[in-house]
Steps between C-alpha positions, in 0.01 A plus 500: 500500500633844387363860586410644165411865424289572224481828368248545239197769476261255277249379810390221288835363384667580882195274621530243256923476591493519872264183547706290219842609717280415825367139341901431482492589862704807453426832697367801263517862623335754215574816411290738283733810475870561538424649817363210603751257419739759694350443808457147490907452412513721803324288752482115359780269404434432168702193255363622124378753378237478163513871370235627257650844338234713403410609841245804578739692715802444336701241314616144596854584357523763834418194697738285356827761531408544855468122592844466339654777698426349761418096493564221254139348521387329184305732302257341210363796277127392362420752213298543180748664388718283172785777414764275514721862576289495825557153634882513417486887690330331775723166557788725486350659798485251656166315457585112515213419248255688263176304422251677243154464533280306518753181649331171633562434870724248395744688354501762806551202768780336256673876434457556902706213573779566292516836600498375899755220405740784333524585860561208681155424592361153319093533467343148373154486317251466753275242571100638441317155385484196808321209388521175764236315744235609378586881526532733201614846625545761209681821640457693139129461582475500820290171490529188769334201415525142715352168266373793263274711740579837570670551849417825656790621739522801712780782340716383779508106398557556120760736580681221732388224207628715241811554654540146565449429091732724426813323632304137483707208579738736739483581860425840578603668852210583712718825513403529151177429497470732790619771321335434150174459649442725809777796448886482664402624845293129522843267443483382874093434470513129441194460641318699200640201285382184695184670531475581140664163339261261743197716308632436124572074603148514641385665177743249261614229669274154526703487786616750692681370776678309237601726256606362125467882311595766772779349663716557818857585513569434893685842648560639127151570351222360227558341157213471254580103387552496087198486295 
């Protein structure tokens, strides 16, 4: 998971990004203005950076001199723009990428890794589709279905299920979930989590107290089993 700054006035387009980046479990902060983008970089740690350029207080190319002045974060211009005088201007800059619209999320995800891996940081595809015992959870739709009915959860159990798809077949911390789920000032809540993860095997399991899907990692934390 990476914390990803968007920066792009169409409402419609910034919608339509932020929950594809948040389906690959990634953490979107928006920004409508160059102002606004300025304050966020002030206040919130932030990994990318997806720049749109025409901007209605100013340009993204301001944005992008004063990120490199000061910080090497990957920067990913998304423009309508084609002049291929432009992009070069721009990745001379200092822009890592330059994607013209429209792109397919695919291509933004795959271009987002490289960019990240350019910097020492290795992002791998993540995981939205679980199919296994009887449970079909699709995270691009938001859908949860167990032996083909749908399976209403509470926003707090799909975001713990979700979580749990994303890294299927690995263990992850109840730290993590902890954090993912509630906020960072809940790491030491552990409680939350039992709570929480004996509602979804109640919900999914035949057999709770004998988990075969949701599964136990003694001390450590949970592992969704593979599909």
């Amino acid at each position: 998971m990476i914390q990803i700054l968007l920066v792009e006035d169409d409402r419609e387009l910034r919608q339509m990004l932020g929950s594809a980046l948040e389906v690959e479990g990634h953490q979107v902060r928006t920004a409508a203005s160059v102002a606004e983008a300025r304050a966020l970089l002030r206040h919130a740690p932030v990994d990318l950076v997806l720049l749109d350029l025409g901007l209605p207080d100013g340009d993204g190319d301001t944005l992008l001199a004063e990120l490199r002045q000061r910080r090497s974060t990957p920067v990913l211009v998304i423009s309508a723009h084609q002049s291929e005088v432009r992009k070069i201007s721009l990745l001379d800059a200092g822009a890592d990428d330059y994607l013209t619209k429209p792109f397919s999320i695919g291509e933004l995800l795959a271009r987002m890794r490289v960019a990240l891996r350019h910097r020492g940081t290795t992002l791998s595809p993540t995981i939205t589709h679980y199919r296994g015992g009887g449970l079909d959870v699709d995270l691009a739709t938001h859908r949860v279905h167990l032996h083909g009915e749908p399976l209403h959860l509470t926003p707090t159990e799909y975001k713990l299920l979700a979580r749990l798809v994303r890294n299927t077949g690995q263990v992850v911390t109840h730290r993590a979930l902890l954090a993912d789920v509630w906020g960072p000032e809940f790491t030491e809540h552990t409680h939350y989590l039992r709570l929480y993860m004996a509602q979804l095997r109640a919900k999914i399991e035949p057999e709770p107290a004998e988990p075969r899907l949701l599964l136990t990692e003694p001390g450590v934390g949970y592992r969704l089993a593979d599909g």
